[in-house]
C-alpha positions, -999 to +999 in steps of 0.1 A: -389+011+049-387-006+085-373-036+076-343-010+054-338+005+097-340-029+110-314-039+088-287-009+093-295-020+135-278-053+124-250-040+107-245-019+136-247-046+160-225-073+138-198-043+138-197-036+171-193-072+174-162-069+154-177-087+127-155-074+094-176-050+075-177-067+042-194-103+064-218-082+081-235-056+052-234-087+032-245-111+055-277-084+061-278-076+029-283-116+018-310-120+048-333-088+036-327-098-002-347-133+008-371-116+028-382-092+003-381-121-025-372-157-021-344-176-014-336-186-048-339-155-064-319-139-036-290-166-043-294-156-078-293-121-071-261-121-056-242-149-075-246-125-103-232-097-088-203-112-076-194-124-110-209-089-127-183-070-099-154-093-105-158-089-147-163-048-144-134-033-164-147-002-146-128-020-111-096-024-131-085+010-120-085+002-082-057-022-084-038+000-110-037+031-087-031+011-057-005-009-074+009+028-085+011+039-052+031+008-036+054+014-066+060+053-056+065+040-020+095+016-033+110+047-058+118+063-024+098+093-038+081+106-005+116+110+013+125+136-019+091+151-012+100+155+022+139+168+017+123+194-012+095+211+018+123+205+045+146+227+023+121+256+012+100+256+051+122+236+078+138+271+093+108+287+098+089+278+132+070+246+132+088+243+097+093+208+099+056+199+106+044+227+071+076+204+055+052+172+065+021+187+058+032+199+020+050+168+014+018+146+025-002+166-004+025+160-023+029+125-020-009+118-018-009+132-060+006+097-067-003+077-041-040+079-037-041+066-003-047+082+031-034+051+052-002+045+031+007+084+028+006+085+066+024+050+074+049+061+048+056+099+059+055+084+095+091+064+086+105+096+067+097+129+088+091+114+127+125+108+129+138+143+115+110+160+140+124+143+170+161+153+160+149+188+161+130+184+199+097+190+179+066+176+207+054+141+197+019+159+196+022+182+167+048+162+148+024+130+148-004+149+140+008+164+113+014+131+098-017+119+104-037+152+095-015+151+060-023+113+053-060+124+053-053+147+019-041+112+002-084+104-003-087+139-018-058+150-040-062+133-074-060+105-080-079+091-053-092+057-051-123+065-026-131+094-054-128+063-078-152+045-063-175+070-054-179+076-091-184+040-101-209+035-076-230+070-085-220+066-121-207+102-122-174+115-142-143+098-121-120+126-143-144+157-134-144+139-096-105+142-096-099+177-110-130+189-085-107+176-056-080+195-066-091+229-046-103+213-017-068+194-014-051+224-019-076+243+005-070+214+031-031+220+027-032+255+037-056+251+066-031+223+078-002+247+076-025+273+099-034+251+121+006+242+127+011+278+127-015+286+157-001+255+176+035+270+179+024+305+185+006+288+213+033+266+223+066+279+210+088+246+223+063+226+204+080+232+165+117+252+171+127+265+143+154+243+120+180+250+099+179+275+071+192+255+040+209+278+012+192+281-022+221+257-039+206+230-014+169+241-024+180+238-059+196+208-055+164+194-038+144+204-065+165+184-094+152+153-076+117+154-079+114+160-118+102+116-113+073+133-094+058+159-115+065+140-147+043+109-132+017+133-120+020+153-151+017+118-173-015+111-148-036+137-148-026+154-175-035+123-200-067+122-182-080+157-187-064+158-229-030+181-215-011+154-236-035+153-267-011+172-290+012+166-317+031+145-318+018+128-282-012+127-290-027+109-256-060+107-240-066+086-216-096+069-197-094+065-163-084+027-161-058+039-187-045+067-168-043+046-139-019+016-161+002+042-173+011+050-136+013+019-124+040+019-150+054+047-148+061+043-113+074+009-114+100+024-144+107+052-122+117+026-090+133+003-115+155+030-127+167+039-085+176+005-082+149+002-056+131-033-077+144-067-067+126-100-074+114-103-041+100-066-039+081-067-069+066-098-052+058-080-019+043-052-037+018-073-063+015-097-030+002-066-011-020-046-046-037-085-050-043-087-008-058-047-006-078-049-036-093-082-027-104-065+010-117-038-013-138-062-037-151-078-010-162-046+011-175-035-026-196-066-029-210-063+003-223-034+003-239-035-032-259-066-016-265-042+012-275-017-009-298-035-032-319-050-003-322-016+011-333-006-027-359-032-026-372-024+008-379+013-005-356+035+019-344+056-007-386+064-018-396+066+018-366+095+027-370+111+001-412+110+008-405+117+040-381+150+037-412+160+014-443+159+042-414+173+067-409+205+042-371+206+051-356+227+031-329+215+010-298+226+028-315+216+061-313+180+047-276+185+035-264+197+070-283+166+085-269+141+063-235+156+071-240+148+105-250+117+105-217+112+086-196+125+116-213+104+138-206+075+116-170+087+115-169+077+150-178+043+141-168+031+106-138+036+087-134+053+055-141+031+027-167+011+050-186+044+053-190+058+019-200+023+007-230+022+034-241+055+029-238+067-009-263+042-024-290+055+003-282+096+007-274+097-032-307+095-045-318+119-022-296+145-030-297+140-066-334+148-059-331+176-041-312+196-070-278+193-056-246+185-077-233+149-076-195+161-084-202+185-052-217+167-033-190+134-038-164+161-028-186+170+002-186+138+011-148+130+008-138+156+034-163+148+060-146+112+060-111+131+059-124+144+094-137+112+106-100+095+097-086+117+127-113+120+150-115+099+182-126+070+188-117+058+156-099+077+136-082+050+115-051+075+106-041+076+142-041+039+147-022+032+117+006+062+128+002+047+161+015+011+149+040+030+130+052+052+159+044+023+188+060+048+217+035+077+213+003+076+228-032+075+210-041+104+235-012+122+229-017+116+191-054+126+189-046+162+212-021+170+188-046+166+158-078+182+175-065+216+156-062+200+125-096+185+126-110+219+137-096+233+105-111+207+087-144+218+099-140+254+083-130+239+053-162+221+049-179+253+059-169+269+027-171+245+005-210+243+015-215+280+017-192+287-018-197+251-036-180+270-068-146+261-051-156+228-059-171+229-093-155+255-112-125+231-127-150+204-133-172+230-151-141+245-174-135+206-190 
């Protein structure tokens, strides 16, 4: 097992060393992989993965629900999203930042993506806070808090993964996420809430828009809910009825998106030849960073297999006698701390293979426990010094600082917190869907 805490001190080191986190697990991962057998079965090893991971129909979702999402982006959708929660909260105070919030869960159920929902609603709702004399605090963090609900809100592509690399239910993983996301939302509208009654001048109320206008909002989202509909519903068997008849697998799920979004675009006259370029240009250059980060750490993960880290916690949590839930609130922090370190995706692919095991031993629920998981990364996407959503709203924004950005989001994080509090202490928010399929 020392050589397994040798090797997570390297990957440590190579990423402080801003060595890019697919290089270094990898790179580790190779060296303890010849160490524990030889160098040509280690070559061997690995050459097969790659080509195992590159063949995996199972992988053919990512690219389909990324390629959705960068679709949805060109379709114009998230400024609708926007105009719709604009129209039903923007008169209240703080309306405009509830409007972001609702329309970043709204957007992240067909986009998938934490980083694009928040670069996206960035160009749409910054603008309309600032016309309004809304503080750059509150109306960046509410972008950046909402872009966090984009990992949670089915479908997700980090649920995706999780469930590939745990071999749990990816459709019981989305509908589990489905009252945490809508938990997050609400805590997100609270937390604007406190901020104005703190600081009035920080959200003025906007205009109130008349119910012709909300209606009129409304009749241009119908593209939304039928894609989201078409989505999840085919997933789960909504759609298995005369004279539909449609089920579909995940992978199938995630095509029928992909093309439903890029019919939906197409029909807004928002396609050209050189955007369809740009956006299979970008779905081939993301999925590729996520293959390679994928690879990585399943070379990562199978030295640390080898080396017997997943035995020796597990032994070791047993001559401790820590209770079960002491061991879940540990491994959560450790997560946090990571948070601070690595990003998202980097994270869960790190961790999962090693703390899996472990909890799977220890009687807990994988579904819950994936869930779990998802929403202590949410945190870590919007807490200092990383917190990859600010940077990203940052490049977006340019003239508002990180430290102006990351006060504005500390009640949003602290929300967050009390989120994950009930999910652990109730974990029937979480499983209770899953458990009705």
């Amino acid at each position: 097992m020392l050589e397994s805490f040798l090797g997570f001190i390297a990957v440590f080191v190579l990423v402080l060393l801003r060595i890019p986190i697919a290089f270094a697990m990898g790179f580790v991962g190779m060296i303890g992989l010849i160490y524990e057998t030889s160098y040509r079965a280690a070559i061997s090893m690995v050459g097969r993965l790659i080509i195992d991971t590159a063949q995996d129909y199972g992988l053919s979702v990512i690219p389909l629900f990324i390629l959705m999402g960068l679709f949805v982006n060109k379709g114009g959708i998230s400024r609708e999203l926007y105009r719709v929660s604009n129209a039903f909260l923007g008169h209240f105070r703080g309306g405009l930042a509830m409007a972001t919030i609702v329309a970043c869960g709204g957007f992240a159920a067909i986009c998938g993506s934490s980083l694009a929902t928040a670069a996206t609603m960035a160009k749409v709702a910054m603008p309309e806070m600032r016309k309004y004399g809304y503080a750059d605090g509150l109306s960046s963090a509410s972008i950046a808090a909402g872009g966090t609900l984009g990992i949670l809100i089915p479908p997700s592509v980090i649920l995706v993964i999780y469930g590939l690399l745990t071999e749990t239910s990816i459709g019981k993983l989305f509908i589990a996420g489905i009252v945490p996301g809508f938990l997050g939302v609400l805590f997100y509208l609270a937390a604007v809430r406190l901020t104005v009654m703190r600081n009035p001048e920080a959200g003025p109320a906007g205009t109130r828009a008349t119910w012709g206008e909300r209606l009129q909002a409304l009749s241009h989202v119908w593209a939304v809910l039928l894609l989201f509909f078409l989505v999840i519903g085919g997933l789960y068997g909504a759609l298995n009825f005369w004279p539909l008849n449609l089920a579909f697998s995940p992978t199938e799920a995630a095509g029928m998106g992909a093309m439903g979004a890029f019919l939906i675009a197409l029909a807004r006259g928002n396609l050209n030849w050189r955007s369809i370029r740009e956006v299979l240009g970008e779905t081939a250059l993301t999925t590729a960073s996520l293959f390679a980060v994928l690879i990585g750490a399943w070379v990562f993960s199978n030295f640390v297999n080898l080396a017997g880290l997943p035995e020796g916690l597990l032994a070791l949590v047993t001559s401790l006698d820590l209770g079960p839930w002491v061991v879940m609130i540990l491994i959560i922090l450790i997560y946090l701390g990571l948070g601070c370190i690595f990003e998202s995706m980097s994270m869960l692919l790190l961790t999962v293979p090693i703390f899996f095991p472990l909890i799977t031993s220890l009687g807990f629920d994988p579904v819950w426990f994936g869930i779990v998981v998802v929403v202590v990364i949410e945190i870590s996407l919007i807490t200092p010094p990383v917190g990859l959503n600010v940077f990203i709203l940052k490049g977006v924004v340019g003239d508002v600082s990180t430290a102006t950005i990351f006060r504005g989001v500390t009640p949003f994080w602290l929300m967050d917190i009390l989120r994950l509090i009930l999910l652990l202490a109730f974990p029937t928010l979480v499983l209770f869907l899953p458990s009705q399929m």
